[in-house]
PAZAMI-525311 format. One record per residue: y negated, z, x negated of N, C-alpha, C, O in turn; residue in three letters. Coordinates in Angstrom, 2 decimals, always signed. Layout:
! residues N
((Y; Z; X); (Y; Z; X); (Y; Z; X); (Y; Z; X); ala)
...
! end
This chain:
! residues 119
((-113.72; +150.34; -110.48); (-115.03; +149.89; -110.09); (-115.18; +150.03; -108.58); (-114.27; +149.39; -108.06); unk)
((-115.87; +150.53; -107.79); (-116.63; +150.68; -106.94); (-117.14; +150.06; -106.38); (-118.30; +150.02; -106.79); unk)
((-116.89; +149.07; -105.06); (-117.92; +148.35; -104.69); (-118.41; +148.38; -103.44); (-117.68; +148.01; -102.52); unk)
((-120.18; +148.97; -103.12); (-120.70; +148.79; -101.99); (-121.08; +147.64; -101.54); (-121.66; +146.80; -102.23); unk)
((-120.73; +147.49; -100.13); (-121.47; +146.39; -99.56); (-122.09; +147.12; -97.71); (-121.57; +147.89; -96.90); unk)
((-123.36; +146.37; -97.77); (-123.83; +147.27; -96.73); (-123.72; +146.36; -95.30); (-124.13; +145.21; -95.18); unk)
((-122.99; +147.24; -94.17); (-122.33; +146.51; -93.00); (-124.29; +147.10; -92.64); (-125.03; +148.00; -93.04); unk)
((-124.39; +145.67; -91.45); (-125.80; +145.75; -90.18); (-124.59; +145.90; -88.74); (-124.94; +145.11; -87.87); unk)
((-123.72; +146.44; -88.45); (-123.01; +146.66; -87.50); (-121.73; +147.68; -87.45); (-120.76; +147.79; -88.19); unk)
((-122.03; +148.18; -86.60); (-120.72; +149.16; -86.37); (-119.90; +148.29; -85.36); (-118.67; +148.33; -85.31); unk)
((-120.72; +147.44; -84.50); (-119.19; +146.60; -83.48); (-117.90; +145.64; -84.32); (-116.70; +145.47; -84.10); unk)
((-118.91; +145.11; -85.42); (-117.84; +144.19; -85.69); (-116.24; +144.07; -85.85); (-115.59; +143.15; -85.37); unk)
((-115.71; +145.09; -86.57); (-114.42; +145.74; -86.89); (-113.36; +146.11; -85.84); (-112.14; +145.94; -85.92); unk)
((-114.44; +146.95; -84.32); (-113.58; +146.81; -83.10); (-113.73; +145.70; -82.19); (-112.87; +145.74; -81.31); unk)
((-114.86; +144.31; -82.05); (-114.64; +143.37; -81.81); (-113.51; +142.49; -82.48); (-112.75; +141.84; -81.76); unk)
((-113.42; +142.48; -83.69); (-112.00; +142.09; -84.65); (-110.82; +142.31; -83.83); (-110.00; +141.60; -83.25); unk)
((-111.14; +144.19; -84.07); (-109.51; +144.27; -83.30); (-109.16; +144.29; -82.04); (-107.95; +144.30; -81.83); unk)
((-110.14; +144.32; -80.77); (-109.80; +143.94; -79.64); (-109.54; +142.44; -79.09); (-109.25; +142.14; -77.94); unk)
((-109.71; +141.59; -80.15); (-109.43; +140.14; -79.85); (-108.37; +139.57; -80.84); (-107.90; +138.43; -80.92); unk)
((-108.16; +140.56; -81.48); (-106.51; +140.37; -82.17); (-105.76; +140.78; -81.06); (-105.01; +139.94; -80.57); unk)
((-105.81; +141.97; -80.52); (-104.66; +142.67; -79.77); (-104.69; +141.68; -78.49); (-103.78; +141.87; -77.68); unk)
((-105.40; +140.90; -78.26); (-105.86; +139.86; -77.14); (-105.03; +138.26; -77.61); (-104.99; +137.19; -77.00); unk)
((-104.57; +138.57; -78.61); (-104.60; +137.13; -79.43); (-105.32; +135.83; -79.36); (-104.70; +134.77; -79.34); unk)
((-106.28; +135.89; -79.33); (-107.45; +134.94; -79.14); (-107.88; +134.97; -80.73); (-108.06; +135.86; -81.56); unk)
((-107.95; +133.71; -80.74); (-108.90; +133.48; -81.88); (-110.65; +133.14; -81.82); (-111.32; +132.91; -80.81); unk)
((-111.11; +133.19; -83.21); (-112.57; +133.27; -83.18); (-113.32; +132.11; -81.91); (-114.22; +132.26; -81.09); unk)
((-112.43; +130.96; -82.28); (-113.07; +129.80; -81.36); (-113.04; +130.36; -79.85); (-113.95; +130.34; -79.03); unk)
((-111.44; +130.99; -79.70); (-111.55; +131.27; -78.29); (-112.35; +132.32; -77.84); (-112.46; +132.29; -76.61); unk)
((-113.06; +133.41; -78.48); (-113.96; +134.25; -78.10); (-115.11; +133.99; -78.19); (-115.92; +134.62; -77.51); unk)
((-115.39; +133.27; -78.80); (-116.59; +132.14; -78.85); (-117.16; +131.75; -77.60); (-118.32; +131.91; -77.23); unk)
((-115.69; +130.93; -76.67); (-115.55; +130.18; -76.10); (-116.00; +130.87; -74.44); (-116.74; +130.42; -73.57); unk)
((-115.11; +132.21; -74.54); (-115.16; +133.32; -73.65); (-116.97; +133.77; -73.79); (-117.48; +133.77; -72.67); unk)
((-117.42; +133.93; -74.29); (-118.76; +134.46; -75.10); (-120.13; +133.56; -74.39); (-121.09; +134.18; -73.94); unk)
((-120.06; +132.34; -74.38); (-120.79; +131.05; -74.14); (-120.51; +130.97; -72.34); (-121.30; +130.57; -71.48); unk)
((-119.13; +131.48; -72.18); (-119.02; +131.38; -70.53); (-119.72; +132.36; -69.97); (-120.08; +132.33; -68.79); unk)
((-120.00; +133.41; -70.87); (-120.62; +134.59; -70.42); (-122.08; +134.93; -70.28); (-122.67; +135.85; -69.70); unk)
((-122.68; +133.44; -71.29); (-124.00; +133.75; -70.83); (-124.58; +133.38; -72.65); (-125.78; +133.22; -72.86); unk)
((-123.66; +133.29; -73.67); (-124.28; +134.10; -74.99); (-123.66; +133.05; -75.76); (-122.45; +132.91; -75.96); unk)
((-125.14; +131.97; -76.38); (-124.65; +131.11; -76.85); (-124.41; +131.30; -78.37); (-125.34; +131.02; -79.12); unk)
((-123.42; +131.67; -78.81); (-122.22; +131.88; -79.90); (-121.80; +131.05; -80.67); (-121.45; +130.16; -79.90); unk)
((-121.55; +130.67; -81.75); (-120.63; +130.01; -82.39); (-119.52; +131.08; -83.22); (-119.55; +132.30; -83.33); unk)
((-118.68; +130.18; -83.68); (-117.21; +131.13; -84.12); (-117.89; +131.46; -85.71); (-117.41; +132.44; -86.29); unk)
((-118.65; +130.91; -86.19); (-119.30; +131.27; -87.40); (-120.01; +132.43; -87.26); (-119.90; +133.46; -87.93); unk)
((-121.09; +132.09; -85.92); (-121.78; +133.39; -85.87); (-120.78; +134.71; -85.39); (-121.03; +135.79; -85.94); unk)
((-119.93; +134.66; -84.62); (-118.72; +135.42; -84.68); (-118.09; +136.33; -85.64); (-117.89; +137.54; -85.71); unk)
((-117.87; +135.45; -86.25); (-116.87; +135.69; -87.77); (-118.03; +136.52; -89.03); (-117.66; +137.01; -90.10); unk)
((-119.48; +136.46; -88.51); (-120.90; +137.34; -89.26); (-120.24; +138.50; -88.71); (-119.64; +139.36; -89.35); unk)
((-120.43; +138.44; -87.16); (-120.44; +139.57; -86.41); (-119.55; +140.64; -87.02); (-119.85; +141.77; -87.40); unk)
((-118.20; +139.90; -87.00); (-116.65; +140.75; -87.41); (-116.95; +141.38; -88.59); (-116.62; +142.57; -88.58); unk)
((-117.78; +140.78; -90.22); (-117.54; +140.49; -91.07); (-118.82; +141.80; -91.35); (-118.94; +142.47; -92.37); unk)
((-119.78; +141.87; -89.92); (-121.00; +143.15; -90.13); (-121.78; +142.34; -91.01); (-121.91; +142.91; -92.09); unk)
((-122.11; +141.69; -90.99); (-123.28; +140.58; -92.16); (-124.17; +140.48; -91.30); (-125.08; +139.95; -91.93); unk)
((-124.74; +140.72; -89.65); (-124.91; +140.87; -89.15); (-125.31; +141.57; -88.02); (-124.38; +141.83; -87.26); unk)
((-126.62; +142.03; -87.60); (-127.39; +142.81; -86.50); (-126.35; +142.84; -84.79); (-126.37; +141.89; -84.01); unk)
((-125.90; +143.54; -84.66); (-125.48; +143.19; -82.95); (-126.16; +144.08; -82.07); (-126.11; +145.30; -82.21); unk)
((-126.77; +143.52; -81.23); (-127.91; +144.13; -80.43); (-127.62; +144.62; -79.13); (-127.00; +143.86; -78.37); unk)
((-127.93; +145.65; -78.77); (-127.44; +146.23; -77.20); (-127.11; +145.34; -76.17); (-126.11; +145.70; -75.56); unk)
((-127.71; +144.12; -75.71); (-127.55; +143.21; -74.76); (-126.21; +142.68; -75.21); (-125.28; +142.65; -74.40); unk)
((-126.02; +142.23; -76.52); (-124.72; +141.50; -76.89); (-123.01; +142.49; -77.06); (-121.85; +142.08; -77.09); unk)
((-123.59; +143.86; -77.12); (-122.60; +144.69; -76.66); (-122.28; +144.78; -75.56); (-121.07; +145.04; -75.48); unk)
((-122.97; +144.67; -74.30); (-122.64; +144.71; -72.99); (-122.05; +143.08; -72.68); (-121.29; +142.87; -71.73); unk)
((-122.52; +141.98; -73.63); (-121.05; +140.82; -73.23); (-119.81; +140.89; -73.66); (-118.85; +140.39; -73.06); unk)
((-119.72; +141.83; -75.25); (-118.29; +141.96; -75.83); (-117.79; +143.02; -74.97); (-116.56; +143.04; -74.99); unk)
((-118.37; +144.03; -74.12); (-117.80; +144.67; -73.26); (-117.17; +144.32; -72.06); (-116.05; +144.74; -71.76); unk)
((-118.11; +143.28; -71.10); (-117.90; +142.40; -70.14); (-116.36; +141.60; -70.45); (-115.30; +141.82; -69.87); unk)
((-116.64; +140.64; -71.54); (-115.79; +140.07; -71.87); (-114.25; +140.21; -71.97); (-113.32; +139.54; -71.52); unk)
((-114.30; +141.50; -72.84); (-112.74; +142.10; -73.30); (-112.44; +143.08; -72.43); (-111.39; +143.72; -72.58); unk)
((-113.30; +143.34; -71.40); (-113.13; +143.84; -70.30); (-112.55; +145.68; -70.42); (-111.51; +146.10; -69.93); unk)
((-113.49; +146.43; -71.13); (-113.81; +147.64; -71.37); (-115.21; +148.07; -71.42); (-116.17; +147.30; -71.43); unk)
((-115.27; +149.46; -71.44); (-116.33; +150.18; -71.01); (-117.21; +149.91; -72.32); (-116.85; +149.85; -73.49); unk)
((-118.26; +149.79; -71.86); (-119.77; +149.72; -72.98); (-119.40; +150.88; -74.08); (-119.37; +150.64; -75.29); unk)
((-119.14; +152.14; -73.52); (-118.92; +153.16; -74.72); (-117.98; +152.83; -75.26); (-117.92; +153.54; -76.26); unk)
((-117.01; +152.07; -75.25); (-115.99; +151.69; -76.86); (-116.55; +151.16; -77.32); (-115.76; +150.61; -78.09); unk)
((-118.20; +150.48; -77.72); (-118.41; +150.19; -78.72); (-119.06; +151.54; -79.39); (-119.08; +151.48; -80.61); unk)
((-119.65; +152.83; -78.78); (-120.12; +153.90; -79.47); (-118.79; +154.71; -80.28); (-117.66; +154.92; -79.85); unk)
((-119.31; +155.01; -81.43); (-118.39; +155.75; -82.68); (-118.38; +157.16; -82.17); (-119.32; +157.46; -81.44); unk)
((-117.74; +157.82; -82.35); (-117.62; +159.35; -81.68); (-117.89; +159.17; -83.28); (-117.57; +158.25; -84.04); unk)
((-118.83; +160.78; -83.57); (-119.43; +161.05; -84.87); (-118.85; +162.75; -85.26); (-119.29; +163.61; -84.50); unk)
((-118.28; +163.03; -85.93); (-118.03; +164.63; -86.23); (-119.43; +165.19; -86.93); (-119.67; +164.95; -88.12); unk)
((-120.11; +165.78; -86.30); (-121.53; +166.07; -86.70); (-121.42; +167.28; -87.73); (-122.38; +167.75; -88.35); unk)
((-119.96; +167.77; -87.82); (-120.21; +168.78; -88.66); (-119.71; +168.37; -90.48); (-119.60; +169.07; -91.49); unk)
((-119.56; +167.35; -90.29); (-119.81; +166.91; -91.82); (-121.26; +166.13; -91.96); (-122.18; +165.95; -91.17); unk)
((-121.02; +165.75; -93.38); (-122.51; +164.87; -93.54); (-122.27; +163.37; -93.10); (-121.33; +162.60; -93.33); unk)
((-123.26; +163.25; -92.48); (-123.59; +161.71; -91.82); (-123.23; +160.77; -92.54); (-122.57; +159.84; -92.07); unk)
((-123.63; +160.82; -93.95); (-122.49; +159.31; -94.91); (-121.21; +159.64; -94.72); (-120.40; +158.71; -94.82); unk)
((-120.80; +160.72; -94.47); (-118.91; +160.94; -95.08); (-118.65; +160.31; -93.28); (-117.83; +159.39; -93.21); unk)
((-119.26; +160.73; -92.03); (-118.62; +160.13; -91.30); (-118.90; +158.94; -90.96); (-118.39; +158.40; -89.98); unk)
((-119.81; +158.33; -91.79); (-120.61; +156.98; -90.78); (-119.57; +155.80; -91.78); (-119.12; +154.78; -91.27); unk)
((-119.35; +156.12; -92.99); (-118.28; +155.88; -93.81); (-117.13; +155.01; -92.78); (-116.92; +153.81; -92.60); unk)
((-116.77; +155.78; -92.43); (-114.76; +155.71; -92.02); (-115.15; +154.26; -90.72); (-114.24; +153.70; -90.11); unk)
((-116.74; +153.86; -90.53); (-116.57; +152.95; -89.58); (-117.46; +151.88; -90.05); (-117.94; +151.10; -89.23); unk)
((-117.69; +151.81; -91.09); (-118.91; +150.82; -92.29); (-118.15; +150.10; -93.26); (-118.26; +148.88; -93.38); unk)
((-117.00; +151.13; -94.28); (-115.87; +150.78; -95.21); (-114.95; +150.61; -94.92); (-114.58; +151.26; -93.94); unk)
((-114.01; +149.69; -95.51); (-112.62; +149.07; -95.71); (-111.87; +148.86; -96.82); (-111.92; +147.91; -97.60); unk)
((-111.00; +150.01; -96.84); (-110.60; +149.97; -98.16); (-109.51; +149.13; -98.25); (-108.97; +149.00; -99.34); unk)
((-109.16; +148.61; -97.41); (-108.18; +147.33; -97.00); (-108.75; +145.89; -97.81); (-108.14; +145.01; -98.42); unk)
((-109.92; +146.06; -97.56); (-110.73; +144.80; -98.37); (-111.39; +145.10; -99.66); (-112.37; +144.46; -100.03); unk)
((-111.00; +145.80; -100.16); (-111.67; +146.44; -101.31); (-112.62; +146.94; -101.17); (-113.31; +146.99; -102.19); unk)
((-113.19; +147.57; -99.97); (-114.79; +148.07; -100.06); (-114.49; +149.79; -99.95); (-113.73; +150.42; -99.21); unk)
((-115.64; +150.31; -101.27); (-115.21; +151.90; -100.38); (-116.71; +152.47; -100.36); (-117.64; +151.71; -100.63); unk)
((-116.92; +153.74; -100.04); (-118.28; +154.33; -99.81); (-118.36; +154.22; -101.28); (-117.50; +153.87; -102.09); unk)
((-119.91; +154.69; -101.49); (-120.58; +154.77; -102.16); (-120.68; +156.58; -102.69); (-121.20; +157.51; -102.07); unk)
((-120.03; +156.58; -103.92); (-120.00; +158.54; -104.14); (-121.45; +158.85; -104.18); (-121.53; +160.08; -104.10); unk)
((-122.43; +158.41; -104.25); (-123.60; +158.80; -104.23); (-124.15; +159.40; -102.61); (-123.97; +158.58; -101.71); unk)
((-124.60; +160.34; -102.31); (-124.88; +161.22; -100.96); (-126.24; +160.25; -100.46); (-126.93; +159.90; -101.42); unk)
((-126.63; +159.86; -99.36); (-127.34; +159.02; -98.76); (-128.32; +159.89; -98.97); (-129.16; +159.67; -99.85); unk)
((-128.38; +161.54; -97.81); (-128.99; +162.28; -97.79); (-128.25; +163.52; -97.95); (-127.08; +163.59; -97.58); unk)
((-129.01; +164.71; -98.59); (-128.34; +165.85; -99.20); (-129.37; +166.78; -98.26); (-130.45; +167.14; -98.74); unk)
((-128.97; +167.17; -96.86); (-130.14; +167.85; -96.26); (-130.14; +169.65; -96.99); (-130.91; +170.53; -96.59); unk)
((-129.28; +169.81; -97.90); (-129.84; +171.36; -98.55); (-130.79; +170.99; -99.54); (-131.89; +171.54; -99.62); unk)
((-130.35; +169.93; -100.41); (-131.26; +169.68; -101.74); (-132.86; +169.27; -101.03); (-133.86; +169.36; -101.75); unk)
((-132.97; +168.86; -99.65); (-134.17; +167.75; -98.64); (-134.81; +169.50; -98.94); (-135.71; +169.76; -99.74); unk)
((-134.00; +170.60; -98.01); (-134.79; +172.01; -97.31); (-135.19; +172.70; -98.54); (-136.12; +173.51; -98.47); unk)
((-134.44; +172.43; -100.03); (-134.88; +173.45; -100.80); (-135.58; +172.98; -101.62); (-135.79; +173.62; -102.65); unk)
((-136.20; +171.65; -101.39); (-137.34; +170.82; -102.23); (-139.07; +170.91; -101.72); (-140.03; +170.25; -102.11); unk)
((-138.97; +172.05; -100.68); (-140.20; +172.62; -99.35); (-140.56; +171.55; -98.79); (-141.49; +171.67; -97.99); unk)
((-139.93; +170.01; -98.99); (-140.93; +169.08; -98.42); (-140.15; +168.69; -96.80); (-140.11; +167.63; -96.18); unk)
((-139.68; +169.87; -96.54); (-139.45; +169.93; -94.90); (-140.09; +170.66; -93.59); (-140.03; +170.72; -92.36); unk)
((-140.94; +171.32; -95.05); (-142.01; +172.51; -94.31); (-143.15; +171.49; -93.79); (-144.13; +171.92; -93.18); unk)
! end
């Protein structure tokens, strides 16, 4: 069985793991988070990690501030020469947690061009 679940974030997963490798826990990034300007709780946190959750450009530039790296580690380098589900995949799913893509194609841009409704 197959199960999708749909992430609202691409930060969450490397916020996870840059505050593991930090060993801080949720409270303490929380804690770090609220000093920074961004009033947080470890619940709303633990959304963030978990992608149940929207993270918005302003709040990337505090998890950047914070863990003290460049704004672009939160951007995904994308291999544009596959299809956009197969790579957007590898940073949405966890097959660690039981989640995997969805075999169904999001978008099929030959079946889109040879249906004329691109003309």
């Amino acid at each position: 069985m197959v199960v999708c679940v749909k992430k609202l974030n691409l930060a969450g997963r490397l916020v996870n793991k840059l505050r593991n490798e930090r060993g801080w826990t949720q409270d303490e990034l929380a804690d770090r988070l609220q000093q920074a300007g961004w009033r947080v709780s470890r619940s709303g946190l633990s959304k963030i990690e978990g992608g149940l959750v929207y993270v918005h450009d302003y709040q990337v530039q505090i998890f950047a501030f914070v863990f003290r790296v460049p704004t672009v580690t939160f951007v995904p380098t994308l291999d544009l020469s596959k299809p956009i589900d197969e790579t957007l995949s590898r940073f949405i799913y966890n097959k660690k947690r039981g989640l995997a893509p969805n075999p169904r194609k999001l978008f099929d841009a030959a079946a889109f061009a040879a249906s004329g409704k691109a003309a």
